[in-house]
C-alpha positions as CSV (number, residue, x, y, z in Angstrom):
1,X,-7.6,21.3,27.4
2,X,-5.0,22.9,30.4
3,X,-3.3,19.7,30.0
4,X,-2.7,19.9,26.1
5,X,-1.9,23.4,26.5
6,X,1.2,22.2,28.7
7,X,2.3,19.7,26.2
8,X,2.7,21.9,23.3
9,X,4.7,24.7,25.8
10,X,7.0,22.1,26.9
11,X,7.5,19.9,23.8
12,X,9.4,22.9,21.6
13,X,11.9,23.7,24.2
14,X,11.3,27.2,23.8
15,X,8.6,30.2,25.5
16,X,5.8,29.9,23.3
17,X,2.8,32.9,22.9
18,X,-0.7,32.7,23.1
19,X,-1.8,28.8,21.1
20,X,-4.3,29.5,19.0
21,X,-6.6,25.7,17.7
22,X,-6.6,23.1,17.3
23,X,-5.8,24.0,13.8
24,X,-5.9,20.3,12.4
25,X,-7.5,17.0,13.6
26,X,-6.5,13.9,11.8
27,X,-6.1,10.3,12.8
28,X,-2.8,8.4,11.8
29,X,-1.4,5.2,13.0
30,X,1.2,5.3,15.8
31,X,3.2,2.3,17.3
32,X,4.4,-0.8,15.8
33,X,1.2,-2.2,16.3
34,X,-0.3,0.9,13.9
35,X,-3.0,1.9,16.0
36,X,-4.8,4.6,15.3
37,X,-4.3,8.0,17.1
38,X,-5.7,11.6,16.5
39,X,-3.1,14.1,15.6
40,X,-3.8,17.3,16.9
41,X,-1.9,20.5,15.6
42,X,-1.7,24.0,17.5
43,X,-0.5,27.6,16.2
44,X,1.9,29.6,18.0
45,X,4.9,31.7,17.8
46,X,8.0,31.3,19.8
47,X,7.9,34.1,21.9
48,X,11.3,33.3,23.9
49,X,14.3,31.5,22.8
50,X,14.5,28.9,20.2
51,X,12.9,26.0,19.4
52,X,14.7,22.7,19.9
53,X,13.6,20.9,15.7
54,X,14.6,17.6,17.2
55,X,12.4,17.6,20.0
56,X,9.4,19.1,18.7
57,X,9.3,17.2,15.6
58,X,9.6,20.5,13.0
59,X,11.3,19.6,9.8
């Protein structure tokens, strides 16, 4: 779990507070081959700067 915990600080690009989850566990497909992948989605607020849309994926 440490590991995953350092993904979703660095992916945003911004100081994030305590993660709270998962939240939501679903499998979709990834890849040009579509393989199937879990998605995992966290909670947090952005304790620190701001968060970089493009690189975390938030519409």
């Amino acid at each position: 779990m440490d590991g995953t915990v350092c993904e979703v600080r660095a992916e945003p690009g911004a100081k994030l507070g305590a993660i709270e989850g998962p939240v939501l566990l679903a499998p979709h497909t990834y890849g040009p081959d579509g393989a199937y992948v879990p998605a995992i989605q966290f909670r947090t607020r952005i304790s620190e700067g701001k968060c970089n849309r493009r690189r975390s994926g938030v519409l």
